[in-house]
C-alpha positions in Angstrom: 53.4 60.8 24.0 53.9 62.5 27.1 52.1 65.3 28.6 54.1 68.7 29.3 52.5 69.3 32.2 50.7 67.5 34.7 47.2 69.6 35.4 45.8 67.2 38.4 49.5 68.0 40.1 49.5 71.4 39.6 47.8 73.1 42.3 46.7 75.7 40.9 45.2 74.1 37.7 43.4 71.2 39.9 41.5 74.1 41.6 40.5 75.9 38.4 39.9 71.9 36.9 37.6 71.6 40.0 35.6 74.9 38.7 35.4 74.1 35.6 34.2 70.7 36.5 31.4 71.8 38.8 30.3 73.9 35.8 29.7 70.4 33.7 27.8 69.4 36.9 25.8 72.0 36.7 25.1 71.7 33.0 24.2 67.6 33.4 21.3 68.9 35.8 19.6 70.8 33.6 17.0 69.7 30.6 19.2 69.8 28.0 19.1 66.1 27.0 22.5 64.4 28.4 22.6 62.3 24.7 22.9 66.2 23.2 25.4 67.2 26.0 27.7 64.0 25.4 27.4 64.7 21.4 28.3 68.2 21.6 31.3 67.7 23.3 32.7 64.7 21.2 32.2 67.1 18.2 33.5 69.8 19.7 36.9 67.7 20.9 36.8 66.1 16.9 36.9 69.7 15.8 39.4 71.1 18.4 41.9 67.5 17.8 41.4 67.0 21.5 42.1 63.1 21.4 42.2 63.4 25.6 38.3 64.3 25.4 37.5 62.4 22.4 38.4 59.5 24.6 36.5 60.7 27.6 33.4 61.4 26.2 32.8 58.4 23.9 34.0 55.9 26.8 31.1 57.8 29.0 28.6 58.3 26.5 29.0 54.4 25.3 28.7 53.8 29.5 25.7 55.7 29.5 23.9 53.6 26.5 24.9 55.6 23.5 24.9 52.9 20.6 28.2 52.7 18.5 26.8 53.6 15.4 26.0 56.8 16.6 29.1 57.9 18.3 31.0 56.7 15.4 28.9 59.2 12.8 29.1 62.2 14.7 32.2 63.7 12.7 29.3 62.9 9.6 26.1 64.0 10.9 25.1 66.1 8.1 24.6 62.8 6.2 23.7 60.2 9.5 20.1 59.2 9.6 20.7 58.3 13.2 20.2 62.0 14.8 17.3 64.1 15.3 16.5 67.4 13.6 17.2 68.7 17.6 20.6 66.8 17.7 21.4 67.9 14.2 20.6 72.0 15.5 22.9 71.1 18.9 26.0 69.9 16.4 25.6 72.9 13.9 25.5 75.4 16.7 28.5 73.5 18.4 30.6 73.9 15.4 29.7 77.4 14.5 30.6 78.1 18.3 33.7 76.2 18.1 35.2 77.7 14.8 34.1 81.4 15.8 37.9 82.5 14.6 36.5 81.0 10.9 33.5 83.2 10.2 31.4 86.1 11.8 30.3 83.9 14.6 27.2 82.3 15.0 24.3 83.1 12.3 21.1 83.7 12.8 20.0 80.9 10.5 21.6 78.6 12.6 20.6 80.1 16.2 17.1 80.3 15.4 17.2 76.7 14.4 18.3 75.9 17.3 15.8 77.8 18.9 13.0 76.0 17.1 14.2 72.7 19.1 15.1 74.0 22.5 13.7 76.3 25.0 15.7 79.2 27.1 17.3 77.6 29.8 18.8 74.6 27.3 19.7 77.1 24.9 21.9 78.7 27.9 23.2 75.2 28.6 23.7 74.2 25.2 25.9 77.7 24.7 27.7 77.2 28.1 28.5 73.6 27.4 30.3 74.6 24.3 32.6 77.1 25.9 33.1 74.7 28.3 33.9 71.8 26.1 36.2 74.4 24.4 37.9 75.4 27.3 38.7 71.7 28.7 40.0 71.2 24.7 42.1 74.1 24.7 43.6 72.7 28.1 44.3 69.1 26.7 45.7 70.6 23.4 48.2 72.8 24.6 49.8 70.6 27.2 49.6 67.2 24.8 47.5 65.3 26.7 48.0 62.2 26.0 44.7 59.8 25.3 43.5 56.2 24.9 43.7 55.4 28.7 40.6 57.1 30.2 38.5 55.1 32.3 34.9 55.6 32.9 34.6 57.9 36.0 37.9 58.1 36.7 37.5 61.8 37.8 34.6 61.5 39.4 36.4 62.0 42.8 39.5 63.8 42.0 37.6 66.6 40.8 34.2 66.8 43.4 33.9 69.8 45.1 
């Protein structure tokens, strides 16, 4: 598979790659637990069929110490044992905020859950980090991205400030 566009060649996309990337910076330096971050976004890329981030985010996560078993139930968490009741409030809210289009939003059942597990400012990551994950998906999706090739870091430079 080849991609239809190149978005590191495009100038123009590699500037607003280079926001949206700061944005993910900004997000790993706040308290939301970066286990939670890398699990939200490999369910919201299983959701979305983004196979680019899929590969990106397990490869880092996995870099990062994330045991297999784990990142190979995420698409199952409901029935995993191996998430906490706060990584199991993270994944609902990520798919309710990824499938907005396929009910009224986010409920208040599953918001206030998450609130029981994370304070203000994560909340405010957790809910940025899903648009964000979204937006990079979206990206990938419509221009094919192809995946399986990723290596860890490998945009660590192209995309620094």
């Amino acid at each position: 598979m080849e991609a239809r566009l190149n978005l590191l060649a495009n100038p123009t996309v590699a500037k607003i790659l280079k926001h949206f990337s700061a944005a993910g910076r900004a997000l790993e330096d706040t308290s939301l637990p970066s286990a939670t971050q890398e699990l939200v976004k490999i369910r919201a890329s299983q959701i979305n069929g983004c196979g680019f981030c899929l590969d990106m985010h397990t490869k880092e996560a996995a870099a990062a110490g994330e045991p297999a078993v784990r990142l190979n139930m995420v698409a199952a968490w409901r029935e995993a044992t191996v998430f906490t009741e706060a990584e199991r409030a993270a994944l609902e809210l990520t798919e309710q905020g990824t499938r907005i289009a396929d009910s009224a939003g986010v409920s208040d059942e599953v918001w206030a859950n998450a609130a029981k597990h994370y304070d203000e400012e994560q909340l405010t990551a957790l809910v940025s980090l899903i648009a964000l994950i979204n937006s990079f998906n979206r990206l990938n999706v419509m221009v094919r991205q192809p995946a399986g090739d990723y290596r860890v870091g490998q945009f660590s430079q192209v995309l620094a400030d």
